[in-house]
C-alpha positions as CSV (number, residue, x, y, z in Angstrom):
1,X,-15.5,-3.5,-7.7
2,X,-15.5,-7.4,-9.1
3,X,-13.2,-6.3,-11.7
4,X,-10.5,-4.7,-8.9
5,X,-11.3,-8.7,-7.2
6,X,-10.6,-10.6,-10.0
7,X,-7.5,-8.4,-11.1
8,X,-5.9,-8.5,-7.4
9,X,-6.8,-12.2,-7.3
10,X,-5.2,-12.7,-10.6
11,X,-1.9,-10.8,-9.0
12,X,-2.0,-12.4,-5.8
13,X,-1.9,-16.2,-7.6
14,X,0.9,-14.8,-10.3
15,X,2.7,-14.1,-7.3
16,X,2.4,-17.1,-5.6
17,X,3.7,-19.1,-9.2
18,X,6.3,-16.5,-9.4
19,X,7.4,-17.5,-5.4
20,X,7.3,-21.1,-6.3
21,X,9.5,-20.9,-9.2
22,X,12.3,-18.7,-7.3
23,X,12.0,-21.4,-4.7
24,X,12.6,-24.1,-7.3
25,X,14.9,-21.9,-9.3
26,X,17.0,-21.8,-5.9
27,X,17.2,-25.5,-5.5
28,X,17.7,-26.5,-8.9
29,X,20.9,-24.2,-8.5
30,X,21.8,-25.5,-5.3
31,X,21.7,-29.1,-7.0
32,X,23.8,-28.0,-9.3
33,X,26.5,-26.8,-7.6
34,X,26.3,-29.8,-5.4
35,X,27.0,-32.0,-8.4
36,X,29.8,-29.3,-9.8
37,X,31.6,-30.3,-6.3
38,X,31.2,-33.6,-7.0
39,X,32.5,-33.2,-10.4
40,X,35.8,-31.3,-8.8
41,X,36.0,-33.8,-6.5
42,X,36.2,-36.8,-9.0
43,X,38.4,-34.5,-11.3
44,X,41.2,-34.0,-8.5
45,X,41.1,-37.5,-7.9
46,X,42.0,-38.4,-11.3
47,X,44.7,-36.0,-11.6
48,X,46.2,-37.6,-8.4
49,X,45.8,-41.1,-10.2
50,X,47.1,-40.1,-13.5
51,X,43.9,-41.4,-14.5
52,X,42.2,-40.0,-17.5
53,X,39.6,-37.3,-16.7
54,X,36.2,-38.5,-17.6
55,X,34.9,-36.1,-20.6
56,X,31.1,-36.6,-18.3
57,X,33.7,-34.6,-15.3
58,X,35.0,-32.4,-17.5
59,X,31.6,-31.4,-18.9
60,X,30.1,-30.6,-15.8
61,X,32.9,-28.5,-15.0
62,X,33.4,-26.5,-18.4
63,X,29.6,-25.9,-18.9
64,X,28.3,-24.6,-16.0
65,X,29.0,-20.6,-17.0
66,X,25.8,-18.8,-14.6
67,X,26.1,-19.0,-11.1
68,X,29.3,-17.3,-10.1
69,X,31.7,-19.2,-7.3
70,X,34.6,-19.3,-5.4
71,X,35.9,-22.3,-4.2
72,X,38.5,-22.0,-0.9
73,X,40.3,-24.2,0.9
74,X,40.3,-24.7,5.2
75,X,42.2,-21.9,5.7
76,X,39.8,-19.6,3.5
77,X,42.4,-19.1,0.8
78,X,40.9,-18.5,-2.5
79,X,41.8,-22.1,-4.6
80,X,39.8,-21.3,-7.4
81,X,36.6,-19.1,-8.9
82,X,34.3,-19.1,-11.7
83,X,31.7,-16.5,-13.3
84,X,33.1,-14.0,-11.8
85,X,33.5,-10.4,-12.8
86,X,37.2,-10.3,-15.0
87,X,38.0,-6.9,-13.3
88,X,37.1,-8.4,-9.5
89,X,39.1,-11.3,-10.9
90,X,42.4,-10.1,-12.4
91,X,44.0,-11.5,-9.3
92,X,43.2,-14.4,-7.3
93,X,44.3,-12.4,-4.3
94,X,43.0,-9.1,-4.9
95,X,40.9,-7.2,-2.8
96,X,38.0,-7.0,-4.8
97,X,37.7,-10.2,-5.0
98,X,37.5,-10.9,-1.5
99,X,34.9,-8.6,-1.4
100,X,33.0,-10.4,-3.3
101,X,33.4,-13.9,-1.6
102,X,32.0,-11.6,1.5
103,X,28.9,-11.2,-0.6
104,X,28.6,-15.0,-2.1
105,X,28.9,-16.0,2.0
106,X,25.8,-14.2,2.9
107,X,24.2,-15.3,0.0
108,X,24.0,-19.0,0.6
109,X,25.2,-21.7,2.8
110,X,28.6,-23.0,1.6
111,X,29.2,-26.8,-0.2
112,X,31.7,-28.6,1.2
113,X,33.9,-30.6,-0.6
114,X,36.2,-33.5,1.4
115,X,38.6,-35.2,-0.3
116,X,40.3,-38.8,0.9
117,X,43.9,-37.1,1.8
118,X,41.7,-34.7,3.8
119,X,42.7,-31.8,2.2
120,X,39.1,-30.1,2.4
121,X,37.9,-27.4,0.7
122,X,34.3,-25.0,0.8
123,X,32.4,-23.6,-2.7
124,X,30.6,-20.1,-1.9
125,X,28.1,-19.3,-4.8
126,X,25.8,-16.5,-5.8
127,X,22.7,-16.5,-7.9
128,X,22.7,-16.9,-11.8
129,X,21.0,-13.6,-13.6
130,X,17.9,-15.5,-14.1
131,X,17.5,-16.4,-10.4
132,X,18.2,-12.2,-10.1
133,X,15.5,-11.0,-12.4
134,X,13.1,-13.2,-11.1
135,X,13.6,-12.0,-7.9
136,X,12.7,-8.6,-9.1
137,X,9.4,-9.6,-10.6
138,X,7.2,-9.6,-7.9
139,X,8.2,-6.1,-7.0
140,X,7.4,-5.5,-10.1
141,X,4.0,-6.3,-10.2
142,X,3.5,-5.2,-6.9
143,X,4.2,-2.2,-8.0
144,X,1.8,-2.5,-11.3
145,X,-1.0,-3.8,-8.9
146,X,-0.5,-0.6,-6.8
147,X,-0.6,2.1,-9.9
148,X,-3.7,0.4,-11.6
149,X,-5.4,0.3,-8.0
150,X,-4.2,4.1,-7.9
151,X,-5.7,4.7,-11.3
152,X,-9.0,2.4,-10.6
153,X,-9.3,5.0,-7.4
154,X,-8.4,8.0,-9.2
155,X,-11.1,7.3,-11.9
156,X,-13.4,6.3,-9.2
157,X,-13.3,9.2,-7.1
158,X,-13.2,12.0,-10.2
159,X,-16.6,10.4,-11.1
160,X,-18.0,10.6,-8.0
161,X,-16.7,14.3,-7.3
162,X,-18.6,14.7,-10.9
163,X,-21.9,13.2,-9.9
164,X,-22.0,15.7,-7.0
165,X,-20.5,18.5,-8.8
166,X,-23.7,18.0,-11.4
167,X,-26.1,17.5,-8.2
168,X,-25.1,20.7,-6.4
169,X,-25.2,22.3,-9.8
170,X,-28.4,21.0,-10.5
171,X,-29.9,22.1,-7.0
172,X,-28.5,25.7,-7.2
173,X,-29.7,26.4,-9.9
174,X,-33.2,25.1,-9.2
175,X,-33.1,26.9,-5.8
176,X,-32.6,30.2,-7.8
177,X,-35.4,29.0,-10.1
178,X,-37.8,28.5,-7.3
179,X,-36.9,31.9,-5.6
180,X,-37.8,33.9,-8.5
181,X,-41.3,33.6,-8.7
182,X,-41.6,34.6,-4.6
183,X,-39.2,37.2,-5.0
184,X,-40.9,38.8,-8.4
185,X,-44.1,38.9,-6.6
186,X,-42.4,40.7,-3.2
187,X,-41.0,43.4,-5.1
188,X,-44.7,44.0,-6.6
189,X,-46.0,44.1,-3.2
190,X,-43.5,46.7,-2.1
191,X,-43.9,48.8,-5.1
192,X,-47.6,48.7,-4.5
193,X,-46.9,49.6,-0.9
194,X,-45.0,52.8,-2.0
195,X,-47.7,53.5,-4.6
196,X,-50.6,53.4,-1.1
197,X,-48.2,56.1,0.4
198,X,-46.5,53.5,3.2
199,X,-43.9,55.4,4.6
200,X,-40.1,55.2,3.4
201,X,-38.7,53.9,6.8
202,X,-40.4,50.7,6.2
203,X,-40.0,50.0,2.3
204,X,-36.7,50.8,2.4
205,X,-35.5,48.2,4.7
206,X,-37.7,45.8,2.5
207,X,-36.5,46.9,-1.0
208,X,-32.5,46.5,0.8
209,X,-33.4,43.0,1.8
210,X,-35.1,42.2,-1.1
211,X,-32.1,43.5,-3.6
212,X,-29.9,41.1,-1.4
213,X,-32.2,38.0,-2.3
214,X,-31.7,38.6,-5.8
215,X,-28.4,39.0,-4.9
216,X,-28.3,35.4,-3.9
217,X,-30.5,34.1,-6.5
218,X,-28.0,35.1,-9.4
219,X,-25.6,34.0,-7.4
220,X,-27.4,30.4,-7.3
221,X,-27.8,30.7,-10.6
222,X,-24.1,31.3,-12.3
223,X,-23.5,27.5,-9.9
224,X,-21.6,25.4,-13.0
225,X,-21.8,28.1,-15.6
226,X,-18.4,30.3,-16.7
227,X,-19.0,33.3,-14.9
228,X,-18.4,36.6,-17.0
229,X,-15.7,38.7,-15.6
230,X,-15.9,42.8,-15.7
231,X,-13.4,45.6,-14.1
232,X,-14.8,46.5,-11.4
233,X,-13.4,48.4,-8.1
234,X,-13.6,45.6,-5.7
235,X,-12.8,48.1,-2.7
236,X,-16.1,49.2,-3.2
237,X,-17.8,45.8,-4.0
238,X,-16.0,44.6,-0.4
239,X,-17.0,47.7,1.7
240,X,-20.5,47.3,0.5
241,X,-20.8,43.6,1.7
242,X,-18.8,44.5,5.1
243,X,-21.0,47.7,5.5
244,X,-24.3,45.0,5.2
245,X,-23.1,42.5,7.6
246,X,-22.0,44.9,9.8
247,X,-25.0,46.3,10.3
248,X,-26.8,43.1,11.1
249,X,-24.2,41.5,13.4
250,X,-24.6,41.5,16.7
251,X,-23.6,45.3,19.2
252,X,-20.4,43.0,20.8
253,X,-18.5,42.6,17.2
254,X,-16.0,45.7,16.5
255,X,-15.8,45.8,12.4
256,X,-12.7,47.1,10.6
257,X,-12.2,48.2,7.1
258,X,-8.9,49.0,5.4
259,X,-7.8,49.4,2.0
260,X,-4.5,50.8,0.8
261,X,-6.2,52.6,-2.0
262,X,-9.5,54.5,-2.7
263,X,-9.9,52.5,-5.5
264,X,-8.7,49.0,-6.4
265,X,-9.6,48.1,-10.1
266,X,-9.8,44.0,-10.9
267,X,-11.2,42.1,-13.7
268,X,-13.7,39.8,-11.6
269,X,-17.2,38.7,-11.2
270,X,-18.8,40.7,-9.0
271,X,-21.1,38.7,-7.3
272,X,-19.0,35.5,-7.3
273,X,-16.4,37.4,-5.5
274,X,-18.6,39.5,-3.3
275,X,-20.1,35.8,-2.2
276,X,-16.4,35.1,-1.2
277,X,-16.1,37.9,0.7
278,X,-19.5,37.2,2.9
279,X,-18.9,33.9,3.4
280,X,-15.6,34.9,5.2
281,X,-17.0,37.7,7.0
282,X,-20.0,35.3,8.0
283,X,-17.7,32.7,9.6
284,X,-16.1,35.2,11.3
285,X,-19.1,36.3,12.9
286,X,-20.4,32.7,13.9
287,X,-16.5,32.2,15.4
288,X,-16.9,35.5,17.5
289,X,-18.6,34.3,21.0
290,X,-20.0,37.4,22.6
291,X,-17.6,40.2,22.2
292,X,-14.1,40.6,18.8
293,X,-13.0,42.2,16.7
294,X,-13.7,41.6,12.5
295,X,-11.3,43.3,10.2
296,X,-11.1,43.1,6.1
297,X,-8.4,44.9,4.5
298,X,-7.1,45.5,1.1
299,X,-3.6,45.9,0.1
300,X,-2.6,46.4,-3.3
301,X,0.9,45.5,-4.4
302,X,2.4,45.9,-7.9
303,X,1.3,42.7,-9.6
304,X,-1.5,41.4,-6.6
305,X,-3.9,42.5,-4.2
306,X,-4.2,40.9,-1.1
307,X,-7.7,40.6,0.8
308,X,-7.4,39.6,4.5
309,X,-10.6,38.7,6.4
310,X,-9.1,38.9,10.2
311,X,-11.0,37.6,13.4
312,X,-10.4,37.2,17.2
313,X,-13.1,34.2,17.5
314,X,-12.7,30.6,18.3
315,X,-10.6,29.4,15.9
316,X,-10.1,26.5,13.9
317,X,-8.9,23.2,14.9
318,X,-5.3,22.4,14.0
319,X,-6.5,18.7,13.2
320,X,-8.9,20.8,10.7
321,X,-6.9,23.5,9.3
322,X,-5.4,21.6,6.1
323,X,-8.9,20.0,5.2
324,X,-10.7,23.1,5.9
325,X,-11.5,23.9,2.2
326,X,-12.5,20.4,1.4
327,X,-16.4,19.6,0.9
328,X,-18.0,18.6,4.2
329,X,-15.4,20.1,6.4
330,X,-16.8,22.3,8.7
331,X,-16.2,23.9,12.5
332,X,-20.0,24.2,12.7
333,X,-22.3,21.6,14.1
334,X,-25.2,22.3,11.5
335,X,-22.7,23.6,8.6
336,X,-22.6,21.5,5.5
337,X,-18.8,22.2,5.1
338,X,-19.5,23.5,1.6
339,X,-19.0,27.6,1.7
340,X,-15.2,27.1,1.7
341,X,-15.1,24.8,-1.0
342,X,-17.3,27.0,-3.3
343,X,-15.2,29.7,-2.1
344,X,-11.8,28.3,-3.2
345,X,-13.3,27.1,-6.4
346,X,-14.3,30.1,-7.3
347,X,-11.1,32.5,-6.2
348,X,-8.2,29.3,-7.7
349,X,-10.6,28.2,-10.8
350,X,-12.8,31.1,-11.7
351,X,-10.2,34.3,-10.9
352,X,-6.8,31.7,-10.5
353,X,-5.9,33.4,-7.4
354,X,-5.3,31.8,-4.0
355,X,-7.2,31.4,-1.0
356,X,-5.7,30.1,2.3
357,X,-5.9,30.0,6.0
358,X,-2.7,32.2,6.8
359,X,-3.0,31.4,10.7
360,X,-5.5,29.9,13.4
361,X,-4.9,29.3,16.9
362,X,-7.5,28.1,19.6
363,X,-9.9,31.3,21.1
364,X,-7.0,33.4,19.3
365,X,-8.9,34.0,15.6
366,X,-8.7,33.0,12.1
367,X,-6.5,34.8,9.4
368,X,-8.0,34.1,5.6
369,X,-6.0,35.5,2.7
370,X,-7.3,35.8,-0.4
371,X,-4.4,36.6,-3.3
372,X,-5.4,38.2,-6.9
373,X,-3.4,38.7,-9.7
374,X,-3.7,41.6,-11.7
C-alpha cells in the first residue's frame, strides 16, 4: 500500500512539472512569435525605406522553422505563411490551406501587427511538435499510472483469492478428517446392532444415512486435490441423488426426472459431480415456499449433454443473477454464498463444462444448466 502512495505521488508531481513546462513551453512560443511580428514589422519598413535589412531582422525571420503560421491581412487574405504543410501550401489560395488557418484560429489568440501607413495585418499560429508531444505526455502516464494500479490490484486480489483458496482447502479437508473417526465408530455400532438381531427397518435407514456422510466426507476431502475422473452413467449417478432428496423434501414439492436416454456415459468424478447436482436440487428446495414443482432432466446431444435443474420457487434477484456464482453471493440469509462457486469450479475447471443461470424471474423459478462435453 505505501509503495502504490509513493508511486501515485511520484506521478501526480511528474505531472504537475510536466503542466508547468507546457505552460511555459506555451509562452516562450507566444514570445516568440510576438518578436517574429516585430521582426516583420521592422523588415517591411526597411523595404519601404530602401533601407538595408538588418541581418539581426532577417535572422529572426529565416530561423524560426517550428511553429507553423499564417500571417493575413484586414480583410483575412492570406499575405504570407510559414511551417506549413507543402501539400496544404502549394497555393496561397487553396482550400486546404484555409482550412488550416480555421485550425491555427482556434488554437491561439491572434498577433497583431500595425504598421504606420495603417495597412494592418493579423499572424495566426499553431504549436511547434515539441509543444505537441508534450502535450501527450501526461496522457501518457496517466495511462501508465492506471495499468500498474490495474496490475498492483490484479496481483493483490489473485493473492488474496489464494490465501482463501488454501483456507477453505485447508478446512475441508480437516472437516473430513474429523468426521472419520465419528463416522468409523457409527458404522461399528450399527453393524453390532444387526449382529443383536435389531430389526432391518431401523438399520437400514441408519446404514442409508450413514453411506451419505461418507458420501460427504470424501467429498470434503478431494477440496484442492485433482479429482480422478472415471466413465460412469451419470443418468444413474443423478437419479440416485434426485431419488434421495426427494424422499426427504417436504409432501408440497412435485419432483421430476427426465433423461433422453437410459443411459448417458461421461468421463467424470462421480462424487464431485453428484455434489453439483445436490446442491442445485437443494436450492431448489429452500426456493420452493410451501407447494412447486422440481424437475432435473438429461438431454444428450451429439457432442454434449445438457443437465437442467428446473424450479417454480422464489427466484433470484435480477440485481443478483450475474454475481450469483461468485463467493459470498447468496439468496439465503444464513448461506455462506459458497455452494455455487464450488459448483462452477468444479463443472468449468475440473470437467471444462459450463454452468449458468439460463433464466430467473421473481416467484416464477430458477433455470440452471449445466453443459458437458463429451
Amino acid at each position: 500500500m505505501a509503495i502504490l502512495v509513493a508511486l501515485t505521488a511520484t506521478v501526480v508531481f511528474i505531472l504537475w512539472s510536466l503542466f508547468q513546462l507546457v505552460k511555459q513551453t506555451e509562452i516562450d512560443e507566444r514570445q516568440r512569435m510576438e518578436v517574429w511580428a516585430l521582426a516583420q514589422k521592422q523588415f517591411v519598413k526597411d523595404i519601404d525605406l530602401n533601407d538595408d535589412v538588418d541581418p539581426l531582422i532577417f535572422e529572426v525571420l529565416t530561423s524560426e522553422n517550428s511553429i507553423p503560421m499564417i500571417v493575413v491581412d484586414e480583410h483575412d487574405n492570406i499575405v504570407s505563411f510559414n511551417n506549413i504543410d507543402p501539400q496544404r501550401a502549394l497555393l496561397k489560395d487553396s482550400l486546404l490551406l484555409k482550412n488550416t488557418l480555421k485550425v491555427l484560429i482556434k488554437q491561439n489568440d491572434p498577433i497583431e501587427i500595425v504598421f504606420e501607413n495603417a495597412v494592418n495585418q493579423r499572424m495566426y499560429y499553431g504549436q511547434s511538435t515539441i509543444l505537441e508531444k508534450l502535450k501527450l505526455y501526461p496522457g501518457a502516464l496517466l495511462l501508465l499510472l492506471l495499468t500498474i494500479s490495474g496490475l498492483v490490484f490484479f496481483y493483490l486480489r489473485t493473492a488474496q483469492i489464494a490465501v482463501q483458496n488454501k483456507l477453505w482447502t485447508g478446512m475441508a479437508k480437516e472437516t473430513a478428517h474429523q468426521l472419520g473417526t465419528p463416522l468409523s465408530s457409527l458404522m461399528g455400532w450399527v453393524s453390532m446392532l444387526k449382529t443383536k438381531g435389531v430389526e432391518d427397518t431401523i438399520t437400514r435407514p441408519m446404514e442409508a444415512d450413514l453411506k451419505r456422510l461418507e458420501t460427504i466426507t470424501n467429498r470434503f476431502s478431494k477440496i484442492g486435490s485433482l479429482p480422478i475422473k472415471k466413465n460412469i452413467d451419470i443418468v444413474r449417478a443423478s437419479r440416485d441423488v434426485f431419488e434421495y432428496l426427494a424422499g426427504k423434501a417436504s409432501q408440497g414439492i412435485a419432483f421430476t426426472f427426465y433423461s433422453s436416454t437410459n443411459e448417458i456415459h461421461l468421463k467424470v468424478n462421480k462424487e464431485l459431480y453428484c455434489w453439483v447436482v445436490e446442491n442445485l436440487l437443494n436450492n431448489a428446495i429452500d426456493a420452493v415456499v410451501g407447494e412447486g414443482i422440481i424437475e432435473l432432466s438429461l438431454l444428450e446431444e451429439k457432442d454434449r449433454v445438457l443437465i437442467n435443474v428446473i424450479d417454480t420457487g422464489k427466484g433470484i434477484p435480477k440485481r443478483l443473477v450475474k454475481r450469483i456464482f461468485q463467493p459470498g453471493v447468496t439468496t439465503k440469509k444464513r448461506g455462506w454464498g459458497l455452494g455455487l462457486s464450488l459448483c462452477r469450479r468444479i463443472i468449468e475447471d475440473y470437467h471444462q463444462g459450463s454452468i449458468q443461470v439460463r433464466s430467473s424471474s421473481k416467484d416464477k423459478g430458477t433455470h440452471f444448466e449445466i453443459v458437458l462435453h463429451k
